[in-house]
C-alpha positions as CSV (number, residue, x, y, z in Angstrom):
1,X,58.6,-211.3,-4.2
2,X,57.0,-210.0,-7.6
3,X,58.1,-211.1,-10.4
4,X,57.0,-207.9,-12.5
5,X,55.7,-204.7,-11.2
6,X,56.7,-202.7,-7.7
7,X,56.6,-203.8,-4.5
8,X,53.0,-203.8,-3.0
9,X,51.3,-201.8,-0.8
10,X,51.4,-203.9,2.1
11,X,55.0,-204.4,1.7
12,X,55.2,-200.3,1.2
13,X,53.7,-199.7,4.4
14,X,55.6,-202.3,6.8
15,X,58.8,-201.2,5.4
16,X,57.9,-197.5,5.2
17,X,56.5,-197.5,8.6
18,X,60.1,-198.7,9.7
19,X,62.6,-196.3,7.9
20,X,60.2,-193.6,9.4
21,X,60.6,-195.2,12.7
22,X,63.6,-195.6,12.3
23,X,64.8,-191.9,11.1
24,X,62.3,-190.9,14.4
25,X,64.6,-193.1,16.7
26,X,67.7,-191.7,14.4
27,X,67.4,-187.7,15.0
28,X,65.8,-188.3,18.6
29,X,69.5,-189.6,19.6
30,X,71.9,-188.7,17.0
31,X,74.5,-188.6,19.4
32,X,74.8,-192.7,20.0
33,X,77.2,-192.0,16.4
34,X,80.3,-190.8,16.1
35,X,79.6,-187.1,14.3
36,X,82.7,-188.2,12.0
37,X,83.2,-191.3,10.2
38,X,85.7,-193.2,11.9
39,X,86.3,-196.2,9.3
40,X,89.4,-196.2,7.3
41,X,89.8,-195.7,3.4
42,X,87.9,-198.1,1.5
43,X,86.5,-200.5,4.3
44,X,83.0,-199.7,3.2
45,X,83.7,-200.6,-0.5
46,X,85.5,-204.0,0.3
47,X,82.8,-204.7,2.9
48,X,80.3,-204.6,-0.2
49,X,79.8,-207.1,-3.1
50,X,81.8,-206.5,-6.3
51,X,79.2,-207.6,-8.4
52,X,74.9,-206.7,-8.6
53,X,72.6,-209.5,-7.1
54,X,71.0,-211.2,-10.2
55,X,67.7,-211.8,-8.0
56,X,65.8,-209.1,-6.0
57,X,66.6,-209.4,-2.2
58,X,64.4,-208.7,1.1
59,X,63.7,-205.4,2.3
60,X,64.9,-206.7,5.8
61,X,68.0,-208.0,4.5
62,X,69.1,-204.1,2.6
63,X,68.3,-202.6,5.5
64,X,70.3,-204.4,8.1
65,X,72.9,-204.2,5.4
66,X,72.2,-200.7,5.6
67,X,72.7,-200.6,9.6
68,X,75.7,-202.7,9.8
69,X,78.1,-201.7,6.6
70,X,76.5,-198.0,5.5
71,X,75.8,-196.1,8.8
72,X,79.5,-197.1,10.3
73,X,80.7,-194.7,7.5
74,X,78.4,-191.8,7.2
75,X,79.4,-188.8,8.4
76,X,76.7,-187.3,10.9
77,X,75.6,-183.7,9.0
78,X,72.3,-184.4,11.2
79,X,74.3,-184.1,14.2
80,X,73.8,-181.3,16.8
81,X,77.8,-181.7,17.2
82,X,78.0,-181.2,13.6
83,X,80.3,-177.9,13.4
84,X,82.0,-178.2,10.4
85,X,82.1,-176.5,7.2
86,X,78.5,-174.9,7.6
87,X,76.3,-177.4,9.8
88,X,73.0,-178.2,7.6
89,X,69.9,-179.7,9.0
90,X,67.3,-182.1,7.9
91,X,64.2,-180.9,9.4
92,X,61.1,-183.0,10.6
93,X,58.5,-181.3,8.1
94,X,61.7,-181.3,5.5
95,X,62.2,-184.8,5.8
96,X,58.7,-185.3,5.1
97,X,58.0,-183.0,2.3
98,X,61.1,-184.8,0.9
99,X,59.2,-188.1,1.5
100,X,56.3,-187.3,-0.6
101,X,58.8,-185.3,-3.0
102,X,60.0,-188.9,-4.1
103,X,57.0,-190.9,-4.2
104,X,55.5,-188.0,-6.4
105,X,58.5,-188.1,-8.6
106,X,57.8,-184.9,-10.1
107,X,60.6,-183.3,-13.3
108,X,59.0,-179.8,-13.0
109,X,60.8,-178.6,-16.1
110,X,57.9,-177.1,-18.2
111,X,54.6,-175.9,-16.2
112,X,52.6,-178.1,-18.3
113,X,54.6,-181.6,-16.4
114,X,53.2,-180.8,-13.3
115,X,51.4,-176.9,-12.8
116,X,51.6,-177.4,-8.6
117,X,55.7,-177.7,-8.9
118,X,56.1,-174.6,-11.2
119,X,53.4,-172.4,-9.2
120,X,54.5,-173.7,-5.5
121,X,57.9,-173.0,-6.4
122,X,57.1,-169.4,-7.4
123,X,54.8,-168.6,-4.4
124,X,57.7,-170.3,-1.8
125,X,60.4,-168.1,-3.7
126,X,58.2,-165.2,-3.1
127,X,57.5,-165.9,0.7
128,X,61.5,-165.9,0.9
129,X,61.8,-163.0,-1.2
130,X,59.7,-161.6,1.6
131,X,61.4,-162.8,4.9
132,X,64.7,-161.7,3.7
133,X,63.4,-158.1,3.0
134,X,64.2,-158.1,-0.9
135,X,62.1,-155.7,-2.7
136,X,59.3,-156.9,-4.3
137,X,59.8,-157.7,-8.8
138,X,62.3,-160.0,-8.4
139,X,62.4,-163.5,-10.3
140,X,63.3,-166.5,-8.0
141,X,63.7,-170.1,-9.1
142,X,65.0,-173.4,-6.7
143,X,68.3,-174.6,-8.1
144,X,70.3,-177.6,-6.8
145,X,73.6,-175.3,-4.9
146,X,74.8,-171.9,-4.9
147,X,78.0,-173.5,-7.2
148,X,75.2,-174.3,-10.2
149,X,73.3,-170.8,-9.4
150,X,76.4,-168.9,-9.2
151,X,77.8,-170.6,-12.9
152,X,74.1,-169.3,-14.1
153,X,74.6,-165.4,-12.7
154,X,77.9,-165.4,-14.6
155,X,76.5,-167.0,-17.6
156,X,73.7,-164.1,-17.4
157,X,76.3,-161.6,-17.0
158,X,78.3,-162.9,-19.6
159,X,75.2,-162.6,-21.9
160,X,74.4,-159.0,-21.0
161,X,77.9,-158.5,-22.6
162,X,76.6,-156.1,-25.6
163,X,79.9,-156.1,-27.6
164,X,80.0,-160.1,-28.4
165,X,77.3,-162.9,-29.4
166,X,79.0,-164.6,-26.8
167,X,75.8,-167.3,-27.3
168,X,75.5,-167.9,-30.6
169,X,79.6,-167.8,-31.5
170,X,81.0,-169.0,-28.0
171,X,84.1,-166.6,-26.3
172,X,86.7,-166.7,-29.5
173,X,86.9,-163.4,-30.9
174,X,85.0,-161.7,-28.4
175,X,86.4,-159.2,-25.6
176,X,88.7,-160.5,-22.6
177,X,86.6,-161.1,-19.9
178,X,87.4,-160.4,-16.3
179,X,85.4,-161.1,-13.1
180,X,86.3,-160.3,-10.0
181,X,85.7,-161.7,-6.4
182,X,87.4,-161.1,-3.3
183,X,90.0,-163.5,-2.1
184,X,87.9,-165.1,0.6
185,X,85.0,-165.9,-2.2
186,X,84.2,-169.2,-2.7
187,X,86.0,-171.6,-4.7
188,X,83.0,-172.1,-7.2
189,X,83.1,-169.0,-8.5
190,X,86.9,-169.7,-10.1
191,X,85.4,-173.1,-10.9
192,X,82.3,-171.5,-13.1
193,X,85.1,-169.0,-15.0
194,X,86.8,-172.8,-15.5
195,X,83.2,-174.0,-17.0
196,X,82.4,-170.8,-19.3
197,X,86.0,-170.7,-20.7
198,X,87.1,-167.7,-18.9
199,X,89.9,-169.9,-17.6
200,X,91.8,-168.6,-14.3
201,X,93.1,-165.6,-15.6
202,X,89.8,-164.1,-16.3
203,X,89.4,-164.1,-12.6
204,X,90.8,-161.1,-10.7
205,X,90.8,-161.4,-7.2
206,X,90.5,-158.4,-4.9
207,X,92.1,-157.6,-1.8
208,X,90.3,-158.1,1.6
209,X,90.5,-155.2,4.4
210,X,91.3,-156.4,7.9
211,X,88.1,-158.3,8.7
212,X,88.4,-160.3,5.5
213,X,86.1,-158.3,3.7
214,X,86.8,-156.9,-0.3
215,X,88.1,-154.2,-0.2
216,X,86.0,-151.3,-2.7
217,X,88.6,-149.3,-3.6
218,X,90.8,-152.1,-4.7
219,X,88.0,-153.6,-7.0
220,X,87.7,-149.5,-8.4
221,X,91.1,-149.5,-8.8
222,X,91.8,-153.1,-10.6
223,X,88.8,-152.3,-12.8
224,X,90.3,-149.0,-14.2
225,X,93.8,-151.0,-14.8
226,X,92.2,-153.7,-17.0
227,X,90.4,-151.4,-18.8
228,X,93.6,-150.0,-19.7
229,X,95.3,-153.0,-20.1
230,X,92.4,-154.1,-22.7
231,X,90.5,-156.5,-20.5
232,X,86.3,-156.2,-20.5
233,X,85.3,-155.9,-17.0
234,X,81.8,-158.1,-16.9
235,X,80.8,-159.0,-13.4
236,X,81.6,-158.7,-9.7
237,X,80.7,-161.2,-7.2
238,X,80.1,-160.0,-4.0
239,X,80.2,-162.6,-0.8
240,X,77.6,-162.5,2.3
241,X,79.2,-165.1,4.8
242,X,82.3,-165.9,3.0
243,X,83.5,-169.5,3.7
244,X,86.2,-169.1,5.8
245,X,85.9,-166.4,8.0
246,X,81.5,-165.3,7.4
247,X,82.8,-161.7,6.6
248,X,80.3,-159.7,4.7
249,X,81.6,-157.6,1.9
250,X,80.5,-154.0,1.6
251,X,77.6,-154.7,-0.8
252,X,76.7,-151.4,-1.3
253,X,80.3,-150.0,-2.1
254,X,80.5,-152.3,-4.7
255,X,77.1,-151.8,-6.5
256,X,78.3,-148.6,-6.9
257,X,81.6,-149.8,-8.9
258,X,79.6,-152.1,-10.9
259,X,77.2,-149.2,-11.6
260,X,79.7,-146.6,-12.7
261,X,81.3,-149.8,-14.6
262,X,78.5,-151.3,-16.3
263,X,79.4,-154.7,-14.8
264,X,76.7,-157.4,-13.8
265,X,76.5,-157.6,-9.7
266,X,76.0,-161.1,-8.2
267,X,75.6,-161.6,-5.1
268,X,76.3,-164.9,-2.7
269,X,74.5,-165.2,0.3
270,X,74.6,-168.8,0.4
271,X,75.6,-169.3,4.1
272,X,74.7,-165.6,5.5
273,X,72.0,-164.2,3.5
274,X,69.4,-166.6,5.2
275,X,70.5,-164.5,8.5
276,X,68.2,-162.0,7.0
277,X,65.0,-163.4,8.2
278,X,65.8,-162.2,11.4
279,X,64.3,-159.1,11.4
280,X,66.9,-157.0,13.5
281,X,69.6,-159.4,11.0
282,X,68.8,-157.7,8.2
283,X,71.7,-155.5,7.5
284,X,73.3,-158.5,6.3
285,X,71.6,-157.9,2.8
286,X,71.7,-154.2,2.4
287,X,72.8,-153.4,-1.0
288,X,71.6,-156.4,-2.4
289,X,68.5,-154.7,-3.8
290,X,70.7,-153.5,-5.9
291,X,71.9,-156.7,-7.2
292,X,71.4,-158.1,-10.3
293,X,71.6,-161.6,-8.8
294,X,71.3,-163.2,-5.6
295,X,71.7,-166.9,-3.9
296,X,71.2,-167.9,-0.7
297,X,70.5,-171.8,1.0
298,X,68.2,-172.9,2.9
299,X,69.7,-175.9,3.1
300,X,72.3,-174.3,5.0
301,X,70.5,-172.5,7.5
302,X,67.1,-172.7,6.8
303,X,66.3,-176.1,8.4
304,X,65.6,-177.6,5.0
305,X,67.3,-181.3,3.4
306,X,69.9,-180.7,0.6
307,X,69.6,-179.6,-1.4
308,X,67.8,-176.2,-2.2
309,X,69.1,-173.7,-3.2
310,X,67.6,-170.2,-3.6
311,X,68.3,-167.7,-6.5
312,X,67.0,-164.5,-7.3
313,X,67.6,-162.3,-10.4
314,X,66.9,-159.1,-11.3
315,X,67.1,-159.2,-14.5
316,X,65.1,-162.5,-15.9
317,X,65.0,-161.7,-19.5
318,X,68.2,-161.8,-19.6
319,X,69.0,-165.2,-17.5
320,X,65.9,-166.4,-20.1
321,X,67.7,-165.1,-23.2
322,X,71.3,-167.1,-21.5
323,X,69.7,-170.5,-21.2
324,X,66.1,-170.8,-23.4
325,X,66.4,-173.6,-26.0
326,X,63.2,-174.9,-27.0
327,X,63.1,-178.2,-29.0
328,X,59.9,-178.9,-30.5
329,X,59.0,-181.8,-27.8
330,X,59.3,-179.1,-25.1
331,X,57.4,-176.4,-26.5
332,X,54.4,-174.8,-24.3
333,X,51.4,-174.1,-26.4
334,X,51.2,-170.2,-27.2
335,X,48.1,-169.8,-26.0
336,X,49.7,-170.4,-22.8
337,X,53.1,-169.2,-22.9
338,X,52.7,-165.7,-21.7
339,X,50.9,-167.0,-18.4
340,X,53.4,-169.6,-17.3
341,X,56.9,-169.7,-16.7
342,X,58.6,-172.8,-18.2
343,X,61.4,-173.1,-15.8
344,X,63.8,-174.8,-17.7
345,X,64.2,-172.0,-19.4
346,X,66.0,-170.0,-16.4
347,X,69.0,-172.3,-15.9
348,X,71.3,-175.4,-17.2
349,X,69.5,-178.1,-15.8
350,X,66.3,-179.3,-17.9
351,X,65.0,-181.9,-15.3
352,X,64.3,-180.2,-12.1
353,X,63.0,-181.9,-8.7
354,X,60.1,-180.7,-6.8
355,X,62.4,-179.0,-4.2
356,X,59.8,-176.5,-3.5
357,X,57.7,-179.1,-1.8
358,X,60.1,-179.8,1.4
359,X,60.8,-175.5,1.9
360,X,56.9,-175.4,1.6
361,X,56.4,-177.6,4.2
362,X,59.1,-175.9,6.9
363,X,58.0,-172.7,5.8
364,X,54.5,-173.7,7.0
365,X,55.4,-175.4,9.8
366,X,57.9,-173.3,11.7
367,X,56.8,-170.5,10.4
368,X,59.1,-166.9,9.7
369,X,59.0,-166.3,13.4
370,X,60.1,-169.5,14.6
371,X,62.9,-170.0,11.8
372,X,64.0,-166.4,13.3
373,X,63.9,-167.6,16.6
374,X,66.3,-170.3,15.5
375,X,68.7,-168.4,13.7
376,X,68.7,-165.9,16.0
377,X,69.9,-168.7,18.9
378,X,72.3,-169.7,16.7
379,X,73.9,-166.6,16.3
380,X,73.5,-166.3,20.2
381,X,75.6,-169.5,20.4
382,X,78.1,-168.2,18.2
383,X,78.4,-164.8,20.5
384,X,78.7,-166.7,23.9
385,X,81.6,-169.2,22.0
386,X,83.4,-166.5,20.9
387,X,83.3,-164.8,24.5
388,X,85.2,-167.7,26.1
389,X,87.7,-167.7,23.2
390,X,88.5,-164.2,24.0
391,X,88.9,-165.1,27.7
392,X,90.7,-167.8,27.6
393,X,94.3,-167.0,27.2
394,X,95.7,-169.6,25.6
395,X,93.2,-169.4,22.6
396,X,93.4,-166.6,20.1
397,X,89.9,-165.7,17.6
398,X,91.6,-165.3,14.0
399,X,88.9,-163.4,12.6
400,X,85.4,-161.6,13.4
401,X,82.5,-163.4,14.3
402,X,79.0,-162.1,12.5
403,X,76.9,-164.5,12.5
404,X,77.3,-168.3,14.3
405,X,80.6,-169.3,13.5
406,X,83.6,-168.8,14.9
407,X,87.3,-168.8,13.9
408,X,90.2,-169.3,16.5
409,X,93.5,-171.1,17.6
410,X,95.3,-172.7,20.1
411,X,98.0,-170.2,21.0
412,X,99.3,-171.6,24.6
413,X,100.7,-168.7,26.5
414,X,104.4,-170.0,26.6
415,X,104.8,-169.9,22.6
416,X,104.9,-166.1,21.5
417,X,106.8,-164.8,18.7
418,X,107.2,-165.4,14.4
419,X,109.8,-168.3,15.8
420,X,106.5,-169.8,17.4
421,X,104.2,-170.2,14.3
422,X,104.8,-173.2,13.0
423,X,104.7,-175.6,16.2
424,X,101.6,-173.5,16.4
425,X,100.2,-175.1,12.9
426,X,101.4,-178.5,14.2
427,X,99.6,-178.4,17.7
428,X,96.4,-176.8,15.9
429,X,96.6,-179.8,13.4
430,X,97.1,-182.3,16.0
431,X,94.1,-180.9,18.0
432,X,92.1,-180.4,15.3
433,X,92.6,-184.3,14.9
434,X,92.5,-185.4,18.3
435,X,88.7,-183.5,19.6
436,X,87.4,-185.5,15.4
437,X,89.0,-188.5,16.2
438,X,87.2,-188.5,19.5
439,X,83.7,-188.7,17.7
440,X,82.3,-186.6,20.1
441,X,82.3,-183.4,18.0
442,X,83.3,-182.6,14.2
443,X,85.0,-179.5,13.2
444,X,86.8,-178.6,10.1
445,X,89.8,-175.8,9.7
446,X,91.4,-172.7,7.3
447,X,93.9,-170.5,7.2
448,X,93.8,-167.1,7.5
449,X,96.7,-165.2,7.3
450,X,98.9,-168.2,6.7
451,X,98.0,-169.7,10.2
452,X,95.9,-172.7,10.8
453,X,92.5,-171.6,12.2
454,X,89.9,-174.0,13.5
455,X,86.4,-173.1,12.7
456,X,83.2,-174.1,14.5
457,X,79.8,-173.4,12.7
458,X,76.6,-173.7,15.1
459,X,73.3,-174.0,13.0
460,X,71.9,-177.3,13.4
461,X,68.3,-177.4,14.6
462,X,68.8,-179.7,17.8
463,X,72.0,-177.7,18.7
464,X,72.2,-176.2,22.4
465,X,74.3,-174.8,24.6
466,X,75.2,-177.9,26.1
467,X,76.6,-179.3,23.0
468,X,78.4,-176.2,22.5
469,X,80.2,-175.7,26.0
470,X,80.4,-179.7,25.7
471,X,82.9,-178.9,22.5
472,X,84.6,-176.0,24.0
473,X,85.3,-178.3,27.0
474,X,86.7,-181.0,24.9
475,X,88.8,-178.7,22.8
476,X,90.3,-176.4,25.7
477,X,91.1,-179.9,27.4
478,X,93.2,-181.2,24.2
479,X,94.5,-178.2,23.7
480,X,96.2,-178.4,27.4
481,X,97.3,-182.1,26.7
482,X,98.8,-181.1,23.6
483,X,102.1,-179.9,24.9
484,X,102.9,-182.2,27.2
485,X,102.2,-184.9,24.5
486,X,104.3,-183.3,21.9
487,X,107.6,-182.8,24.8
């Protein structure tokens, strides 16, 4: 081993050629893993050292390290049983854009630190622009999540605030703020009022109608009262794909609120705005054009490694004005500073990975019509899944199902009534930690309308109907046992 300096070529390329043999072998047969963890709290950390090794150790010896302590507790996101949460996939070409993504090592915070990184990025975010149907003028930048993204549309909307130098003296003395989101929106929206000092009360949230979806006339309404009551109504967010349930809000309702309002409207798509590139999908964005801000992930849907996330603003100058602070160190030479975008400048974080590399590459290689074709099998999955739940009688769907994921219960014929609903929690529990514990499949769980829904997302790459009858199998059969185990 080297005493100074990196490990050499040779040594690169016999280790390299492994791990790439080895993530080959890895999503070939994903299913010779358990898709959820089964080891128990902190076995991994006692099973590693307490203290660093003083000398370097061999590749060979970290990696079956790596093989016999790491992979027994990683949870399988790669999985095509993966339906939890929203299933993410790490592409082939995404892997490998990420591959040469690290060995580049790019920060692509100013143009001048690497001109491909900025200019990639804004060609890629353009291309999406495009798939999705947005009109053409928008800005789009790669952030790490839709949490960070969303923080910076509210930030934005904060700053187009005309009554308060909410920048240069902070929130006290300023107006009350208010934002507003539905009751199904995401929890980082509340968590980015937490980080801008809005604190919970500046969040309002609005009523849903019966398909979980804000209700417009509500917002209309709670706007008017806060006015009254002395509040400064600032922003709306809107949800496409809310977490729970994938319910779209009525976009286009609620632009026209935050146009007769004068309040900033930002829009999260992070989950179901990416269903957009499906051509006949595209209602899922209408409205947005309207938007002053929109996310959406490919790393949820788009078959691309988290993360990368997607924002688009209407209104740059103002998302420029929110974060831009130059130091001397960073400053881009006038001559050039009208024919570059210095993309630090557009958000919180100053050093920025190449992300656009790896949505490059399975832009290129799939191409829009074969990422539609995949989305658009997903959401066929989702269809068929829900069919059986609404033919099986002793499961119940909870909620509508618009895209690829569905919400439903256990509700065994012989339990009816208000008496029933809380064995009905416990048995939904219980199975919903039986068919995990099984490794065989990995779903995750809400509650909507006070009942314990299970929720199965489809939207892994390798997913098929196999492995989705497999899990509807497997959670109709523990579902029957249930009963008789609980008597």
């Amino acid at each position: 081993m080297p005493t100074l300096g990196d490990m050499s070529e040779a040594e690169f390329l016999e280790h390299g050629r492994r791990a790439v043999e080895w993530a080959a072998g890895y999503l070939a047969h994903p299913d010779r893993h358990p898709v959820l963890a089964q080891t128990p709290p902190g076995a991994i950390r006692r099973a590693l050292p307490a203290s660093p090794p003083r000398g370097g150790e061999e590749m060979a010896a970290i990696a079956a390290d790596f093989e016999r302590t790491i992979l027994p507790g990683i949870t399988h996101w790669n999985h095509p049983s993966f339906f939890a949460y929203f299933a993410i996939t790490g592409s082939g070409p995404g892997i490998l854009g990420e591959l040469l993504t690290a060995a580049l090592n790019v920060n692509g915070m100013l143009w001048k630190t690497s001109p491909a990184a900025t200019e990639l990025e804004e060609v890629v975010m353009d291309w999406l622009r495009q798939m999705l149907g947005l009109p053409d003028g928008l800005f789009g930048i790669i952030m790490d999540t839709a949490s960070v993204a969303s923080l910076c549309a509210i930030a934005a909307a904060r700053e187009a605030v005309s009554e308060h130098p909410f920048r240069e003296e902070g929130m006290a003395g300023g107006p009350r703020l208010r934002l507003y989101a539905s009751e199904q929106a995401h929890s980082s929206i509340e968590k980015a009022a937490l980080t801008l000092g809005l604190g919970r009360q500046g969040v309002r949230k609005i009523p849903v109608d019966r398909e979980f979806r804000m209700d417009a006339a509500a917002l209309r309404a709670a706007v008017a009262e806060d006015r009254a009551a002395g509040w400064r109504p600032f922003c709306v967010v809107a949800t496409v794909g809310t977490t729970s349930t994938t319910s779209v809000d009525p976009v286009p309702a609620i632009a026209d609120v935050c146009e007769a309002e004068g309040m900033w409207l930002h829009v999260d798509g992070a989950y179901g705005g990416v269903a957009a590139v499906v051509p006949e999908m595209r209602w899922v964005l209408m409205g947005c054009e309207r938007a002053d801000s929109l996310v959406v992930n490919p790393h949820k849907w788009l078959f691309t490694p988290i993360d990368c996330s997607a924002f688009f603003c209407r209104r740059p100058a103002i998302l420029r004005s929110t974060f831009s602070l130059v130091p001397e160190y960073l400053r881009t030479p006038e001559a050039a500073q009208d024919a570059v975008h210095d993309l630090m400048d557009y958000g919180i974080q100053l050093g920025r990975r190449f992300r656009a590399l790896k949505l490059w590459f399975v832009i290129r290689y799939f191409g829009w019509d074969g990422l539609a074709a995949r989305i658009r099998e997903h959401v066929r999955l989702g269809q068929e899944l829900a069919r059986w739940v609404d033919a099986d009688p002793d499961f119940e769907r909870l909620a509508p199902a618009p895209f690829s994921t569905v919400c439903f219960r256990y509700h065994p014929r012989t339990l009816r009534g208000a008496a029933a609903e809380d064995r009905l929690d416990r048995l939904n529990a219980a199975l919903l930690d039986a068919v995990n514990a099984s490794g065989r499949i990995y779903l995750s769980h809400t509650r909507l309308h006070g009942a314990c829904t299970l929720r199965m997302a489809i939207g892994n790459i390798r997913t098929t109907e196999a492995h989705v009858r497999e899990a509807w199998e497997l959670v109709r059969a523990t579902g029957n046992r249930l009963p008789a185990m609980e008597d």
